[in-house]
C-alpha positions in Angstrom: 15.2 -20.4 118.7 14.3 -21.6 115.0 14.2 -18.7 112.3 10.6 -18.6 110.4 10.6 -20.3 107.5 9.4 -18.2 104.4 5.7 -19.7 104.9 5.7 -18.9 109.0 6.9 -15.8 108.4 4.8 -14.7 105.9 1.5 -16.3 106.9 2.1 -14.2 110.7 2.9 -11.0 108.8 -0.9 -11.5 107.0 -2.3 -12.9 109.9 -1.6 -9.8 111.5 -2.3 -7.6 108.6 -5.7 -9.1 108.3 -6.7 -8.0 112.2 -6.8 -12.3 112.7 -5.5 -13.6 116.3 -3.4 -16.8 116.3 -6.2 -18.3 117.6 -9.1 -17.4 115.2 -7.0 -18.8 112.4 -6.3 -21.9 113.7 -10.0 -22.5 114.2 -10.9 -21.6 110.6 -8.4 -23.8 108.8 -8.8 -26.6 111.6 -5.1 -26.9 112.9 -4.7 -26.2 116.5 -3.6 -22.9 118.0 -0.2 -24.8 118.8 0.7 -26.3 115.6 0.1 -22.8 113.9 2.2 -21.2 116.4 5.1 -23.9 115.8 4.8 -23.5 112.0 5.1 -19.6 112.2 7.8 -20.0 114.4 9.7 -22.2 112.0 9.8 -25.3 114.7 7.2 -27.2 112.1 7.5 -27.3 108.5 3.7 -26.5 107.2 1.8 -29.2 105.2 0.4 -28.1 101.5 -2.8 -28.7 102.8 -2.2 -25.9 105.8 -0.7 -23.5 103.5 -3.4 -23.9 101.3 -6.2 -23.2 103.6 -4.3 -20.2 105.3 -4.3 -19.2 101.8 -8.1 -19.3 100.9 -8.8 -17.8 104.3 -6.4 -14.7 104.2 -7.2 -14.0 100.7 -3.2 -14.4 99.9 -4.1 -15.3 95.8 -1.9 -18.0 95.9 1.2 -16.1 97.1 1.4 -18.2 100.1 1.2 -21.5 97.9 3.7 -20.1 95.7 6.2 -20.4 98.4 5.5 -24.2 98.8 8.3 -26.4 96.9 7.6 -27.0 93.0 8.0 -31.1 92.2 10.1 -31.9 89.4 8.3 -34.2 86.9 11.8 -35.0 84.8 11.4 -33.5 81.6 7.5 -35.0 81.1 6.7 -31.5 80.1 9.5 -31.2 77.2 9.3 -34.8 75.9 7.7 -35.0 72.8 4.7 -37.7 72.7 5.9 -38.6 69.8 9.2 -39.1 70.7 12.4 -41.6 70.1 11.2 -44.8 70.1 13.0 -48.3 69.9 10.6 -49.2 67.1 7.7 -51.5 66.2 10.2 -54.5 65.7 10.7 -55.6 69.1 8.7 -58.7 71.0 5.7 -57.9 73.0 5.6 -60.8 76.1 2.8 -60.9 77.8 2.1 -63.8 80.7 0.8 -64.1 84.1 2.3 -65.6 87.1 1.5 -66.4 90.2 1.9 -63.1 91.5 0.0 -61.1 88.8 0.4 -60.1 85.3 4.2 -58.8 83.6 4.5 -57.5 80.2 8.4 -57.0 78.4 8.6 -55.2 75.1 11.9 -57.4 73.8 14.0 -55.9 71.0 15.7 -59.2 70.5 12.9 -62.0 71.2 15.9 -64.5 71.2 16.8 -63.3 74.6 13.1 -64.5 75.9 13.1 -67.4 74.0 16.7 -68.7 75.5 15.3 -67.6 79.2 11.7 -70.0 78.7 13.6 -72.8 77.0 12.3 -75.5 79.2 8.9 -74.4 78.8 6.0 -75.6 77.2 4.1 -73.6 75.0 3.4 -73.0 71.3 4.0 -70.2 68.9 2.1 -69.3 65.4 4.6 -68.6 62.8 3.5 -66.8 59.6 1.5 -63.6 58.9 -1.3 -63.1 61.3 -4.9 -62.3 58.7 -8.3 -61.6 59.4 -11.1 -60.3 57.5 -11.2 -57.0 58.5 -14.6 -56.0 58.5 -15.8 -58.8 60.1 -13.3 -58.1 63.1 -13.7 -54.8 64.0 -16.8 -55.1 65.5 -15.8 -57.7 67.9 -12.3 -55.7 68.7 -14.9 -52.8 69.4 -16.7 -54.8 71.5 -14.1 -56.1 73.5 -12.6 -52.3 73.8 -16.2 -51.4 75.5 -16.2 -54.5 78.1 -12.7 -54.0 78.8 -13.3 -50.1 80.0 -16.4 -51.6 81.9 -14.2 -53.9 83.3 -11.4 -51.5 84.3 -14.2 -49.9 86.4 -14.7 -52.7 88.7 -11.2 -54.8 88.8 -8.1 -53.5 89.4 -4.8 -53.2 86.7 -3.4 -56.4 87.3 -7.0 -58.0 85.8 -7.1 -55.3 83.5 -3.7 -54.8 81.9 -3.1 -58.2 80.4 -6.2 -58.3 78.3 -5.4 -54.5 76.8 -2.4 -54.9 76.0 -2.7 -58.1 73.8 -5.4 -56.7 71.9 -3.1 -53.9 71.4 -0.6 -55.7 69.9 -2.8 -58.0 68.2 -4.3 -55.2 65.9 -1.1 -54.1 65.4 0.1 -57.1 63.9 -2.6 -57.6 61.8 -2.8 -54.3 60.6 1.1 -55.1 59.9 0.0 -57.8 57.4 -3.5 -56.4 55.9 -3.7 -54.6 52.6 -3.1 -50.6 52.6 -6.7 -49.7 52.4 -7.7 -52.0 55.9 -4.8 -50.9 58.4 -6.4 -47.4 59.0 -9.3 -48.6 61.0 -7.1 -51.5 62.8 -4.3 -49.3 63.8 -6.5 -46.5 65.0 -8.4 -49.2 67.3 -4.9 -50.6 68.1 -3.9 -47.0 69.3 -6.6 -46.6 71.3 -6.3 -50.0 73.2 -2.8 -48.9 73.9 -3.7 -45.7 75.1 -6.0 -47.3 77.7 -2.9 -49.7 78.5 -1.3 -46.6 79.3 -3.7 -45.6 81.6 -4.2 -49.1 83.7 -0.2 -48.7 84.1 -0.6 -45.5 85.8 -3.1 -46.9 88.3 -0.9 -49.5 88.4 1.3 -46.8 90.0 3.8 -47.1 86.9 4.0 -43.5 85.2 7.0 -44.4 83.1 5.1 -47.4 81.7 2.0 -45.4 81.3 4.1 -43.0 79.4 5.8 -45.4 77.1 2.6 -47.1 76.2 0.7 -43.2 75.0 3.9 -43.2 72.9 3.2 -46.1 71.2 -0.5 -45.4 70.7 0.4 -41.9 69.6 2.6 -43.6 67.3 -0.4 -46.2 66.0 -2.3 -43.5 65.3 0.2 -41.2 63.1 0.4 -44.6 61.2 -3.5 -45.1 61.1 -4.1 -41.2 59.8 -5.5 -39.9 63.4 -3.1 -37.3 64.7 -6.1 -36.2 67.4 -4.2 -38.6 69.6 -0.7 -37.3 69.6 -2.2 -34.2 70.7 -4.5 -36.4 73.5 -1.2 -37.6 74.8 -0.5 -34.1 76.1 -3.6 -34.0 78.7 -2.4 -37.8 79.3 0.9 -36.5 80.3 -0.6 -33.6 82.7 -2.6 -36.2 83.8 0.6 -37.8 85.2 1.6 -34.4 86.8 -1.0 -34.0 88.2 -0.3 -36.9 90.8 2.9 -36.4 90.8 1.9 -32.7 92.3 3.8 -31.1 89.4 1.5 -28.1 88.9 3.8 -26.2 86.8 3.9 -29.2 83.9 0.3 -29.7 84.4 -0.4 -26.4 83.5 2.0 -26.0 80.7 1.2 -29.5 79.3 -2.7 -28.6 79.1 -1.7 -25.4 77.0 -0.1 -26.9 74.2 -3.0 -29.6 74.1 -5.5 -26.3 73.7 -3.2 -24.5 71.3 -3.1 -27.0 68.9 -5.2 -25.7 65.7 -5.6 -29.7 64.7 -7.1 -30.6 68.4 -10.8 -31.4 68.7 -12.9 -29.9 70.9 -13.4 -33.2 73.4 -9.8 -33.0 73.9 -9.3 -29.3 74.3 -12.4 -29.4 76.9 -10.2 -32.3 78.6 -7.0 -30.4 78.5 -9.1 -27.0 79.7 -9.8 -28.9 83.3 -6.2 -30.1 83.7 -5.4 -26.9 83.4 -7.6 -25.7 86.2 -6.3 -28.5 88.7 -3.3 -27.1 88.0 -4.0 -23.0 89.1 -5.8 -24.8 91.6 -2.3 -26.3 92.6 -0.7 -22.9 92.8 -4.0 -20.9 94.9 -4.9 -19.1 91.5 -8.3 -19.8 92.0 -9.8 -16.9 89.2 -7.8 -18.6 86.2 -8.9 -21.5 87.7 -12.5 -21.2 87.3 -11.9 -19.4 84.0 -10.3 -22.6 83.0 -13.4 -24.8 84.2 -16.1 -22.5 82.7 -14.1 -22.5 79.1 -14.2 -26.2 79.7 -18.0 -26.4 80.4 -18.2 -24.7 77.0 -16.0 -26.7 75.2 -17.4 -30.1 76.7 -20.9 -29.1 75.8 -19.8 -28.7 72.1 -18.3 -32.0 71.7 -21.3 -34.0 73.0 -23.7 -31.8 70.3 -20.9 -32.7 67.7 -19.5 -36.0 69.1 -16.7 -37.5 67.0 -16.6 -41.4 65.8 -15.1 -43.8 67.7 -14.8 -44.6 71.5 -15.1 -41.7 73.4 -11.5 -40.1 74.7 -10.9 -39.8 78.1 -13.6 -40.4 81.4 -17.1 -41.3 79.9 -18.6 -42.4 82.7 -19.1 -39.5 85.2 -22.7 -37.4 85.7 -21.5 -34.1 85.2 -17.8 -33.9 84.4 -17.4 -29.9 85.2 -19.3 -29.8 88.7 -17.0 -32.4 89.9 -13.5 -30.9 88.4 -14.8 -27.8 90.2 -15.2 -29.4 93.2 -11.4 -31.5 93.4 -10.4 -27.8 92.6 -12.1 -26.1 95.6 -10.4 -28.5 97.6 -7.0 -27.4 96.6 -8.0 -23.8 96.5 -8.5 -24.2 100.2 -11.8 -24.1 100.2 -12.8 -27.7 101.7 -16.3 -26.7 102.7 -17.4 -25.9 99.4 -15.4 -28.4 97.4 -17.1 -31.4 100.1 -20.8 -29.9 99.8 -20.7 -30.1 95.7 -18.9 -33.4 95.5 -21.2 -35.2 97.7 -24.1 -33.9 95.8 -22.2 -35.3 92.5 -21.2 -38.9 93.4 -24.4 -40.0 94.2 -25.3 -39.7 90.3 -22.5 -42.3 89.3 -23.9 -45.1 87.2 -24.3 -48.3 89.2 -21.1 -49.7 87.0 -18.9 -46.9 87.4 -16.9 -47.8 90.9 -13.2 -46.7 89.7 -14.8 -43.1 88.9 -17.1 -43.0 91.7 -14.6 -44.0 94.3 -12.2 -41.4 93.0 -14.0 -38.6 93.4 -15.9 -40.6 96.4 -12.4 -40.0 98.1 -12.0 -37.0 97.4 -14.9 -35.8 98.7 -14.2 -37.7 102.7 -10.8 -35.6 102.3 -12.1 -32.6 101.8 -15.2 -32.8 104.5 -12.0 -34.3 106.8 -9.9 -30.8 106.1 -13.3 -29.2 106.7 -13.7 -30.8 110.0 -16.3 -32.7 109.5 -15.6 -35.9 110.4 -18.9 -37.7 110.8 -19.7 -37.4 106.9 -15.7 -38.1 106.2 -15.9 -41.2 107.6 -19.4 -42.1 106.8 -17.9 -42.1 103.2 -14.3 -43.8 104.2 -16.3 -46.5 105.6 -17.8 -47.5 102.3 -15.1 -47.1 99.5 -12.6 -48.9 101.6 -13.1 -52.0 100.2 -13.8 -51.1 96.8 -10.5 -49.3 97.0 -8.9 -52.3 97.7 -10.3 -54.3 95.1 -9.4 -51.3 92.3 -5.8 -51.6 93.6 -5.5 -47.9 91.9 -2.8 -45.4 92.6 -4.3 -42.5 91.8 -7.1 -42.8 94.6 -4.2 -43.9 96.8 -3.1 -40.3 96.4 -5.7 -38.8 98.1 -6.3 -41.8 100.7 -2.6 -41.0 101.7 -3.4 -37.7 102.0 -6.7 -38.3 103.8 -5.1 -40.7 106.4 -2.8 -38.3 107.5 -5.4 -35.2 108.0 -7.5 -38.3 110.3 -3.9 -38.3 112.2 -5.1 -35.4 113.3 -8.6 -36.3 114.4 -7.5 -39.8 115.9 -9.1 -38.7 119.1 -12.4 -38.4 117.8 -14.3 -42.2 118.1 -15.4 -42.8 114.6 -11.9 -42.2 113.4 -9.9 -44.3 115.5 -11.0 -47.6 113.7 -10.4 -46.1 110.4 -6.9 -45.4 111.0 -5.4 -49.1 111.0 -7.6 -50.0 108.1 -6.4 -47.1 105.7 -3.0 -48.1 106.6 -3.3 -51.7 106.0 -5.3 -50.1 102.9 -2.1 -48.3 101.6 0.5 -51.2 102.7 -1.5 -53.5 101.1 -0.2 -53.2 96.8 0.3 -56.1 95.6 3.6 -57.1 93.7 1.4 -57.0 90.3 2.8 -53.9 88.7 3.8 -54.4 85.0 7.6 -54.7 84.7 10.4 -54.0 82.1 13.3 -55.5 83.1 15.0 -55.1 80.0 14.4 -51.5 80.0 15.5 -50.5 83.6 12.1 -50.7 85.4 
């Protein structure tokens, strides 16, 4: 017979403190009686979702998560976002082929130009000038319809178009007098910090991380250090799907501690830090973490600061709807599905890459709450949007989703839905944005 594992021991030993039959439990976290019985006998190794909910419901204050694996995230949480770099020197190439978009920082832009030797195209040699003024408010523009767009196409459509505006400012704020490259290499930043973000929906984090580097490093040049300190609650934001709770909360810390860091971005950093107690069952600094970031949030749109707004600008009410993703991982599906459902129905019309998010969110949390007709109610209409957004971050909770309806598969509505989320999840294009030259 198998020895318990740490979780099936502990969770029986509770079970049985608490006065709870094998029985009752399973039917208030939704397993059966059978697969709890295998996972306190150590025959089944329990799912984070499982331990979760066994934790909520026997009041274990995260003591039963804390005996779930920790993910390494690599040394995200020590690397400096303003880190070694290879340098503003190097080639940006940007093309499409027939199988999406690629984009190759090149140190040495002889080594593209003997590789496209037979092709035709044209280059602009000399020093790349604008009238500064005059072309901010279109590079504005364009920064405001790409974000629209980025909520309605996926990466691969997105990507391409960032990134050369990116590069673009940066070149001409290369060649423009002293007294024009603040406002051009600020903008550039913050194109490239969005670039960073379409690369992790792309589902390339090392990309996405490389790319906040070099807008942290725009910025530093164009006088605004407030996004060196942004790239922090970027960074949690990449361990956070990458289940790293332990980064996530450490990262979102130092953004907060910072005496330089503006209120927008410490209210940002504040609710990263929740999702990550809520990773580890500590569900009061949790919502100690979410109320300091209803504060903090509140303050910066009485006192907004100039410029595009930093981070999500699109969602209804920002703080109802991190408290609800944290309910979920709190183990408290019920609640988390009941206030997320009555927040995505006040998405803008234009907002589908947020809405869907937290649109998926909400069907897994009514599915680990047993409720299956709402679950797939929702499933059913953000499959195809999903597909078009191509994002990895909402595949994260579909994959998660699809295997709590693994469960259900008996019950009739969920049946269908099973092949299509899988085709869903098979489906990624080869579109991600490569790097040969540097190992991706």
């Amino acid at each position: 017979m198998s020895e318990p594992s740490p979780f099936g021991a502990e969770i029986r030993s509770r079970r049985t403190a608490a006065g709870l039959s094998l029985g009752e439990l399973a039917r208030r976290v939704h397993y059966s009686k059978g697969h709890l019985s295998k996972v306190e006998a150590g025959q089944k190794l329990a799912s984070a979702g499982l331990v979760r909910l066994c934790d909520a419901e026997l009041g274990a204050g995260g003591e039963l998560v804390n005996l779930l694996p920790t993910t390494a995230c690599g040394n995200g949480a020590n690397e400096q976002p303003d880190g070694s770099d290879p340098g503003d020197q190097e080639t940006w190439v940007i093309g499409i082929g027939n199988n999406g978009a690629y984009f190759t920082p090149v140190s040495d832009p002889h080594l593209m130009a003997n590789g496209t030797s037979a092709a035709v195209g044209m280059t602009f040699e000399g020093q790349a000038r604008a009238n500064t003024d005059a072309a901010l408010g279109p590079f504005l523009a364009r920064f405001d319809e790409a974000r629209n767009l980025g909520q309605v196409a996926g990466p691969d459509v997105v990507f391409p178009l960032v990134i050369l505006e990116a590069r673009t400012l940066q070149v001409l704020a290369d060649h423009a007098p002293p007294y024009e490259q603040t406002a051009l290499l600020q903008l550039a930043a913050r194109y490239a910090e969005f670039a960073g973000w379409m690369a992790q929906e792309a589902g390339d984090d090392r990309m996405a991380w490389w790319l906040t580097k070099k807008a942290v490093r725009m910025a530093n040049a164009g006088g605004d250090p407030s996004l060196r300190l942004y790239a922090l609650v970027r960074r949690a934001d990449i361990a956070l799907y990458q289940d790293d709770a332990l980064s996530l909360i450490e990262l979102s810390r130092r953004a907060q501690q910072h005496d330089q860091v503006p209120v927008r971005i410490r209210g940002l950093a504040a609710q990263r830090e929740a999702q990550g107690h809520a990773l580890i069952g500590d569900r009061t600094a949790c919502m100690r973490a979410i109320d300091r970031s209803a504060v903090l949030l509140t303050e910066a749109t009485i006192s907004p600061q100039a410029g595009p707004t930093l981070g999500t600008a699109r969602t209804p009410d920002l703080v109802a709807l991190m408290k609800g993703w944290c309910l979920h991982d709190l183990g408290r599906p019920a609640e988390a599905a009941e206030l997320l459902d009555r927040e995505i129905v006040q998405f803008p019309p234009r907002a589908h890459r947020a809405r869907v998010r937290y649109q998926t969110r909400a069907a897994l949390a009514y599915a680990m709450a047993d409720e299956l007709e709402r679950a797939t109610e929702l499933i059913v209409s953000l499959l195809e949007p999903a597909r078009i957004l191509d994002s990895a971050t909402i595949r994260h909770d579909l994959r998660s989703l699809t295997k709590v309806l693994a469960r259900r598969r008996s019950y009739p509505a969920v049946r269908p839905l099973l092949p299509a989320l899988t085709t869903l999840l098979q489906e990624k294009r080869n579109t991600l944005i490569g790097d040969p030259l540097l190992g991706h």
